[in-house]
C-alpha positions in Angstrom: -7.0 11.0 -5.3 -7.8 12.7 -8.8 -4.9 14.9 -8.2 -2.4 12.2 -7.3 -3.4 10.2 -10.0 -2.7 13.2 -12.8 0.7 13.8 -10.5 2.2 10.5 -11.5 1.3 10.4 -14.6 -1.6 7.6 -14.4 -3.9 7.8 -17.8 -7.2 9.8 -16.9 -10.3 9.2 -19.9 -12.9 11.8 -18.1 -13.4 14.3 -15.5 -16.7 14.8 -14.2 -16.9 17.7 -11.9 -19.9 18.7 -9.7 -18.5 22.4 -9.9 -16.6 23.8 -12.9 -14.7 25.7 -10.7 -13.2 22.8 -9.0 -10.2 22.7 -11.9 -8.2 25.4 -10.6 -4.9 25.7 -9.6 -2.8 22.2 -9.8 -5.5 20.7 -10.4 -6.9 22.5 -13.4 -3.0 22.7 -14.8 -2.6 19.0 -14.5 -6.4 18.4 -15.9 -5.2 21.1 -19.5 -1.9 19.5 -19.7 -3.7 16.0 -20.1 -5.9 17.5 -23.0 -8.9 17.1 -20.1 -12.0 19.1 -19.7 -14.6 18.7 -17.1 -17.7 17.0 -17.8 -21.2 17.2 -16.3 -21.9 13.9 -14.4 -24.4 11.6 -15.8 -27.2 11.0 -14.5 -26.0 7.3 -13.5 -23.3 8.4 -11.6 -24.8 11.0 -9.5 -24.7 8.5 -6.3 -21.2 8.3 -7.1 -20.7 12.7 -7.0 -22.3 12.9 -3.8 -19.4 11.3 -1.7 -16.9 12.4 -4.2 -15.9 16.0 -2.9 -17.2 16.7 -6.2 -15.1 15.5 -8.9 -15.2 12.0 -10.7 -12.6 10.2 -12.9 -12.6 7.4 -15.4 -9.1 6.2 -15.9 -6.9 3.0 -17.0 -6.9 -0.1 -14.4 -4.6 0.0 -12.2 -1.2 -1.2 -13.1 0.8 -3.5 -10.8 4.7 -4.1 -10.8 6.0 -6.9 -12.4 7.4 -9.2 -9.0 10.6 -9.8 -11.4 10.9 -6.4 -12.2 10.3 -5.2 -8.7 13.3 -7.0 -7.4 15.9 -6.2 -10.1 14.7 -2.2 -9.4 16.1 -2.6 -5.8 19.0 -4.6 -6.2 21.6 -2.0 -5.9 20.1 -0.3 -3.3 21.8 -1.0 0.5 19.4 -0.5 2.6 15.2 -0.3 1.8 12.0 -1.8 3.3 9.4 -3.7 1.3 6.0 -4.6 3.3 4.3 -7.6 2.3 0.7 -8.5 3.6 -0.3 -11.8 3.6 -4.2 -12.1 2.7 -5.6 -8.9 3.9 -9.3 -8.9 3.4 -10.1 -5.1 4.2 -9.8 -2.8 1.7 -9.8 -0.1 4.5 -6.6 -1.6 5.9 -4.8 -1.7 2.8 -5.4 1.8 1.8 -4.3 3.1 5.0 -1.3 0.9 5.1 -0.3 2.2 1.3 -0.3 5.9 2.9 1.7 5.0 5.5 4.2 3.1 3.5 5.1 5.9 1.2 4.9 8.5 3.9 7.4 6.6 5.7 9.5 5.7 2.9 9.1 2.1 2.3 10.3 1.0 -1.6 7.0 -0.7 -2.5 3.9 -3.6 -1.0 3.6 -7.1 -1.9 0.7 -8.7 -2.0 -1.2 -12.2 -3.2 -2.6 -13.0 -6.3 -5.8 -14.6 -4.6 -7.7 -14.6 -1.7 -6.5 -11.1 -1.1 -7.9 -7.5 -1.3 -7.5 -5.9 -4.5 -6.5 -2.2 -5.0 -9.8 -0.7 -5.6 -11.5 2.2 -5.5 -11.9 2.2 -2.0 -8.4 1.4 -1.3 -7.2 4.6 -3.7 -9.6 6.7 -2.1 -8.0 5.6 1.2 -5.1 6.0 0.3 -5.3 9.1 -0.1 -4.1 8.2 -3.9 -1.0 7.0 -2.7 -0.9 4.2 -4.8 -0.3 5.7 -7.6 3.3 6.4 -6.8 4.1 3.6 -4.3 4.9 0.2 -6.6 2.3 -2.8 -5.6 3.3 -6.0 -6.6 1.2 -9.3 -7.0 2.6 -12.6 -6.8 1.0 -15.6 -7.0 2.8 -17.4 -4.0 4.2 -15.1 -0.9 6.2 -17.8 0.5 8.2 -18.3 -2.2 9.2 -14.7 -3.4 10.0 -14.3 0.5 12.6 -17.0 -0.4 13.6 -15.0 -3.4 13.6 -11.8 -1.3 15.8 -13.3 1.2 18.5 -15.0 -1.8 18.8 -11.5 -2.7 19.5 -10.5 0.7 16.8 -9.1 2.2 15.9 -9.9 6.4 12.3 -11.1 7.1 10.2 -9.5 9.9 7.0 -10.9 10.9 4.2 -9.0 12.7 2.9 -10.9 15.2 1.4 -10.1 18.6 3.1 -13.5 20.2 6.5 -12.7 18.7 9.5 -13.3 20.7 11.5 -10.0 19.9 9.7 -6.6 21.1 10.0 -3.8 18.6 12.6 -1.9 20.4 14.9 -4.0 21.2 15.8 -4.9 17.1 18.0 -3.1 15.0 16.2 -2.2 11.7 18.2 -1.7 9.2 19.8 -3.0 5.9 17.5 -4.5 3.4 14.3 -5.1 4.9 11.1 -7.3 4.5 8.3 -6.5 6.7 5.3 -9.2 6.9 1.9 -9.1 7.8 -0.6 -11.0 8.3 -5.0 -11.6 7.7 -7.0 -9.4 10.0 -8.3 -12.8 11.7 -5.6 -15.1 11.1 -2.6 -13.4 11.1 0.2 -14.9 9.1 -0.2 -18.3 7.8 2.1 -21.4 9.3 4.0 -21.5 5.8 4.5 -17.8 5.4 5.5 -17.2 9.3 8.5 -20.0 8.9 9.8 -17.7 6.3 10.3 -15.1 8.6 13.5 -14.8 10.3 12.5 -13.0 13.0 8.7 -12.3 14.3 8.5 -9.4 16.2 5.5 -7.4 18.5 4.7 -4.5 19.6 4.5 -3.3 23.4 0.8 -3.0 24.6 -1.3 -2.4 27.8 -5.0 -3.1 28.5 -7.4 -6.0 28.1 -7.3 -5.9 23.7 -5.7 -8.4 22.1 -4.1 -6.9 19.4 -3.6 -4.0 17.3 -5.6 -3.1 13.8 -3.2 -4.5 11.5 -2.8 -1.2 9.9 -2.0 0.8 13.0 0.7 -1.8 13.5 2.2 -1.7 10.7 2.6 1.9 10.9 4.4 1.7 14.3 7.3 -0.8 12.9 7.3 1.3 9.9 8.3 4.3 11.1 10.3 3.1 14.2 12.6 1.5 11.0 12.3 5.0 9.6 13.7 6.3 13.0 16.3 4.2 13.5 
């Protein structure tokens, strides 16, 4: 995560390190090059080092996109694929969901202002520090910027287990919005009739449903295949 975060550029305070020689290589180069030297731990954050593969950082809060911004940065592009989550509650889910996303190409996550999870710790550390080079956006309403989305041309896929259109039998392609929902709820009423099309994945045996980031990794790179 450390390494990711010095990568793309995000501003790093202090390194602690639980063993000097942990700076080497990339790591080390990266750590010089932003004027950083490790650090013993203190004392009050020696919890922390345990679970830490040894190396700590104290950096600037994370920065989201602006949702404006966001937009006008893919509006020349033909075809992309923007996932929006609607109330996820598990940081967990969102970390993993971030990895797969950039691993699979998408252009960037939306997610709600409030009632949401939050990009945390947790959710870098899961991430594998993905999100420091995949835009996250927060908007205060995802109902309407899915009506902006879709005014600038983009076609809205919901995720949802009851959905009337199986994975493989839609085209995925073009400008892309790919919703969804809470880990209990799924998408909400008003959010789901913004969705063009709501789509589901094959399944056998007596679960339910998918986790919601194992799904979301499936449509993701079945879009990246096709």
């Amino acid at each position: 995560v450390v390494l990711e975060a010095l990568r793309s550029g995000h501003k790093i305070h202090r390194l602690y390190l639980g063993d000097p020689r942990i700076l080497k290589g990339e790591l080390g180069t990266l750590a010089e090059k932003a004027g950083l030297q490790g650090e013993v731990c203190p004392a009050a954050l020696q919890e922390k080092m345990e679970g830490s593969q040894g190396i700590l950082a104290y950096g600037e809060r994370f920065s989201y996109r602006n949702p404006e911004d966001f937009l006008e940065s893919l509006s020349k592009s033909q075809g992309c694929l923007v996932v929006v989550l609607d109330h996820l509650e598990d940081p967990h889910n969102l970390g993993a969901i971030i990895r797969t996303a950039l691993c699979a190409g998408a252009a960037g996550i939306v997610i709600p202002d409030d009632r949401s999870v939050r990009v945390t710790q947790t959710v870098l550390k899961v991430s594998a520090g993905a999100a420091f080079h995949l835009p996250i956006v927060k908007v205060s309403n995802i109902a309407t910027y899915l009506k902006k989305m879709r005014e600038e041309g983009f076609w809205v896929y919901g995720a949802d287990m009851a959905g009337p259109s199986g994975l493989y039998e839609i085209a995925l392609s073009g400008r892309i919005v790919l919703v969804a929902g809470n880990e209990g709820k799924g998408i909400s009423p008003l959010v789901k009739k913004s969705c063009d099309v709501l789509i589901s994945i094959p399944q056998e045996g007596p679960l339910g449903s998918l986790n919601v980031s194992v799904a979301i990794g499936l449509i993701l790179y079945e879009a990246m295949r096709q």
